[in-house]
C-alpha positions in Angstrom: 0.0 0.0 0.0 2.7 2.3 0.5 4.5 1.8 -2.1 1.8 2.2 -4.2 1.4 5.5 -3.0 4.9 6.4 -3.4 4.3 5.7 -7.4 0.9 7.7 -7.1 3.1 10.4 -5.6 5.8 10.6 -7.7 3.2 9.9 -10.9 1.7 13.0 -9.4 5.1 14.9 -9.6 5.8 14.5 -12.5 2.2 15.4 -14.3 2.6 18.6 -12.8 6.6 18.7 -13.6 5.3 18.6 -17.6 2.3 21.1 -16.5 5.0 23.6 -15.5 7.4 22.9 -18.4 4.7 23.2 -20.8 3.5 26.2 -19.6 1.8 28.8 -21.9 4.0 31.5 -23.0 0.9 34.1 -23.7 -0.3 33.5 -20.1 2.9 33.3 -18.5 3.8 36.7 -20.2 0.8 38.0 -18.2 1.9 37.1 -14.8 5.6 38.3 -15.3 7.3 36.2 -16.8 10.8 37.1 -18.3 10.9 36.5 -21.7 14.3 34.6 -23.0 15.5 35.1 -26.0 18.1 32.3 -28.0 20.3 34.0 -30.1 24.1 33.8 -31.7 25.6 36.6 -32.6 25.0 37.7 -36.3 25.9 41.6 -37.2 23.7 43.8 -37.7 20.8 41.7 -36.4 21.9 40.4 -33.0 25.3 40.9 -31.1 25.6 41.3 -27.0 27.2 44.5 -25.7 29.6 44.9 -23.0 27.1 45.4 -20.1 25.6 41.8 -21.7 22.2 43.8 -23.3 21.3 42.9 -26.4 21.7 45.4 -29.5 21.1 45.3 -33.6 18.4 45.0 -35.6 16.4 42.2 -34.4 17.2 42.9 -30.6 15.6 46.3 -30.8 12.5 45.3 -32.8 11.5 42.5 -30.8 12.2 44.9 -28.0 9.5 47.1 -29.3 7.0 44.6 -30.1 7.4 43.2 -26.4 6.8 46.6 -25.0 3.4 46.7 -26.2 3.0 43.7 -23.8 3.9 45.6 -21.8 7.7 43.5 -21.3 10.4 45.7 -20.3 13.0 43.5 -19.5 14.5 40.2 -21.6 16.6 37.6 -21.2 19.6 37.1 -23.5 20.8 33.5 -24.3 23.6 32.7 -25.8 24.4 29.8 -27.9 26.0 28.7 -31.6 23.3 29.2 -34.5 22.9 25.4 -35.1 21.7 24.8 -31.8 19.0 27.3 -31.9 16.1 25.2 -32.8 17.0 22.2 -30.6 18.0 24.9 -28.3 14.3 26.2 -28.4 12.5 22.9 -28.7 14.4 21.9 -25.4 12.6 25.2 -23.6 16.2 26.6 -23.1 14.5 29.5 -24.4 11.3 31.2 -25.1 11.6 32.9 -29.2 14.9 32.9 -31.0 16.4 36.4 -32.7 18.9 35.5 -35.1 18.6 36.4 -38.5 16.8 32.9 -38.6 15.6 32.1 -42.3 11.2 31.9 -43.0 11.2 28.0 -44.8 9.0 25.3 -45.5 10.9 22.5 -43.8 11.6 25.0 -40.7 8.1 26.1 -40.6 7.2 22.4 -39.5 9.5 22.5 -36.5 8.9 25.6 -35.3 6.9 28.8 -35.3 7.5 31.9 -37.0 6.5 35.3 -36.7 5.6 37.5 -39.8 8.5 38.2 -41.7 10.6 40.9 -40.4 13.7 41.3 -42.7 14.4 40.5 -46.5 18.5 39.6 -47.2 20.7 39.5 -50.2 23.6 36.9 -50.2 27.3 38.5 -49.6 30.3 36.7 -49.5 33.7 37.0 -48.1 37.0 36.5 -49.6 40.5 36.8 -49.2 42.1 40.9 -50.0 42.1 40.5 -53.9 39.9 38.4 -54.3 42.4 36.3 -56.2 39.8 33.9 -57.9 37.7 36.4 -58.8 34.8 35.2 -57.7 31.6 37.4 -58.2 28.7 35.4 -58.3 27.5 31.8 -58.1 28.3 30.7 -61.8 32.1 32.0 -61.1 31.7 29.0 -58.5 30.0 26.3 -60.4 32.9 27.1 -63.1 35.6 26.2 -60.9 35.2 22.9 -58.8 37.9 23.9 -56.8 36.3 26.7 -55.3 35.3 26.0 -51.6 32.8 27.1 -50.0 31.9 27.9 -46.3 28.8 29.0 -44.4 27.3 28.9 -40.5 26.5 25.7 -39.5 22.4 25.5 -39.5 22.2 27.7 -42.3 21.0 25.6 -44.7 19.1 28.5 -46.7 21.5 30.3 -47.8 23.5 27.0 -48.5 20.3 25.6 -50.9 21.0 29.2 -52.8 24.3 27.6 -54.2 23.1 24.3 -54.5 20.2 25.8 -56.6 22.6 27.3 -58.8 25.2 24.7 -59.4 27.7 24.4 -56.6 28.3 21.0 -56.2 27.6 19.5 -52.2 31.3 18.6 -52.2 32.2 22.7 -52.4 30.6 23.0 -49.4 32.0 23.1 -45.6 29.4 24.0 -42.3 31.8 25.8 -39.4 30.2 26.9 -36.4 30.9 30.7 -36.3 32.0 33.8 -38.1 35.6 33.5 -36.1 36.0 30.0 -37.9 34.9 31.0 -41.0 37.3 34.4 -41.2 40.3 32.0 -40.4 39.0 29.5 -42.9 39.2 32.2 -45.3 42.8 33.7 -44.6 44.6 30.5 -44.3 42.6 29.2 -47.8 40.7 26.0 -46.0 38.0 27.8 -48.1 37.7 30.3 -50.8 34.7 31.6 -49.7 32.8 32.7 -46.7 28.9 33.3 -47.4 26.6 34.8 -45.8 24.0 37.6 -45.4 25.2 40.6 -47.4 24.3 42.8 -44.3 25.7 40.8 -42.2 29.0 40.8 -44.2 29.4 44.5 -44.6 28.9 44.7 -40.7 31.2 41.9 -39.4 34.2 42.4 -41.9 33.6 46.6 -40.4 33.9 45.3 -37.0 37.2 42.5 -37.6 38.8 45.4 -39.4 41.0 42.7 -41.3 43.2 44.0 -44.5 43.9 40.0 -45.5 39.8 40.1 -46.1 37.2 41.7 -48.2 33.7 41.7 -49.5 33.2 40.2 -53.1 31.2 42.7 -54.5 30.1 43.0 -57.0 28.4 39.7 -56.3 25.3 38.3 -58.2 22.4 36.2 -56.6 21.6 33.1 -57.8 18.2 33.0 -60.0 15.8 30.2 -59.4 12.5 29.5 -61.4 13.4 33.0 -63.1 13.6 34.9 -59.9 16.4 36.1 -57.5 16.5 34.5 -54.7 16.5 36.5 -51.2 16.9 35.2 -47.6 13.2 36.5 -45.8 14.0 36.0 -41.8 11.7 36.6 -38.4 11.7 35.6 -35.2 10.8 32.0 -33.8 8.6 30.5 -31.2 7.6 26.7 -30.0 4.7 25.7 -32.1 3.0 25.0 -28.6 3.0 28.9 -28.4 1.0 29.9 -31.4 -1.3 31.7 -29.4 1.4 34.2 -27.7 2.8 34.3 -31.7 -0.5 35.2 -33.2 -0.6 38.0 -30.4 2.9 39.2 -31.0 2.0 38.9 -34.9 -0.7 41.6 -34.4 2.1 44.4 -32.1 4.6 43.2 -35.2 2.2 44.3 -37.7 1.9 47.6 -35.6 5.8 48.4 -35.9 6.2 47.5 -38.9 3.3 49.9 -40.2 4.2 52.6 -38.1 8.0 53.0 -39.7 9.2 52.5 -36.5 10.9 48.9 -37.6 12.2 50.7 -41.1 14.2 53.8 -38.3 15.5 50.9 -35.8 16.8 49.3 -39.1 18.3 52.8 -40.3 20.2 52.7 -37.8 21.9 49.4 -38.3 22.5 50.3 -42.0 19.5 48.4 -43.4 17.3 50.4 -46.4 13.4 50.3 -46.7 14.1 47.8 -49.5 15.1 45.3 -46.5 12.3 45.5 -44.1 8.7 44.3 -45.4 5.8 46.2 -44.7 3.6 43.3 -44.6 3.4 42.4 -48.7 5.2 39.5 -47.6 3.2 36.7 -45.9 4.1 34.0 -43.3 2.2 31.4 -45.2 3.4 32.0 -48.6 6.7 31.1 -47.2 6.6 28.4 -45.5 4.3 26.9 -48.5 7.5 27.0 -50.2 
């Protein structure tokens, strides 16, 4: 008899262990809850400051669209950009802020926001540019020509792949560090990554043995340039606090407030959508 309430007991636990784990974002918002946000650190979108707050282009906006909420205070989470989606499946944190691309096979694991930013693809090479590489055919032509990108960033990746690059071109590293050394000691020919993102990182490393390929040409698929289109992303269990945070979004992004916190951070109008671009368009593929 007593053990058998021992296992009713600790049954008992643990049901309302899962209750408290799987608590509600929208209502826990409402009682005070701290909202944590997963993030690695992507210029111009996301980077931590010395006093550990959060800055950039994404920091700020979702900063504004938790202030109609009436949040005033966030909680910043570091971790490496492949891990954000386990990271956020796993309840480590509550949305994730990093320049995080809107796609169909994404859109199953998690859920996004309304888009929030649109993104050319930019590359990194060595000073010179010594093979002359300016778009995506220049990198199909040569087979030699290696490639590197963030590990988890599989959009920008499927841009090369749809233009030619052979899989074996390819390398994953896990941060911008890695890939600037891969670069300068020619483990790869090529760092790419968001165009904005390039500008601002190569502005802040300050290298002379690297520069930005530019002109550089996106690749065209089905007729049509491709761009990267990124938002913020929640637990599917938390569609409610999204659909909530989709109508505040909306709100800023109307307003012009989103298009003068992305002035700021060197983005144009051209980059930030004004709600032309749908959620579900995207993630129909």
């Amino acid at each position: 008899m007593m053990l058998r309430s021992v296992v009713l007991g600790l049954s008992l636990f643990l049901s309302v262990s899962s209750v408290v784990q799987a608590e509600d974002l929208l209502e826990a918002v409402k009682t005070g809850k701290v909202v944590r946000v997963g993030y690695a650190e992507q210029e111009p979108f996301i980077v931590s400051g010395p006093n550990g707050q959060l800055a950039g282009y994404e920091a700020d906006l979702l900063k504004a669209v938790l202030a109609r909420f009436g949040i005033s205070q966030i909680q910043a989470v570091p971790t490496q950009f492949g891990a954000l989606i386990p990271g956020l499946q796993a309840r480590r944190f509550d949305v994730i802020a990093s320049d995080l691309y809107i796609r169909p096979d994404r859109c199953k694991l998690v859920a996004f926001s309304e888009p929030t930013h649109i993104v050319n693809d930019g590359i990194v090479v060595r000073a010179g540019n010594p093979k002359g590489i300016h778009s995506y055919a220049d990198i199909v032509k040569n087979s030699t020509v290696k490639v590197g990108y963030l590990t988890g960033g599989g959009p920008i990746a499927d841009h090369a792949l749809a233009a030619g690059v052979k899989p074996e071109q390819l390398l994953t590293l896990p941060d911008v560090a890695s890939l600037f050394a891969a670069v300068k000691v020619g483990r790869i020919d090529v760092f790419l990554n968001p165009g904005l993102t390039v500008a601002a990182t190569l502005k802040t490393a300050n290298d002379p043995a690297l520069e930005r390929g530019l002109p550089f040409a996106q690749a065209v698929v089905d007729g049509k340039a491709t761009v990267g289109v990124g938002s913020f992303a929640f637990r599917r269990q938390d569609q409610a606090f999204v659909d909530e945070f989709n109508k505040h979004l909306e709100e800023v992004l109307r307003s012009g407030e989103a298009a003068s916190i992305g002035q700021s951070y060197g983005f144009s109008a051209e980059d930030i959508p004004d709600g032309y671009l749908k959620l579900s368009s995207l993630c129909a593929g």
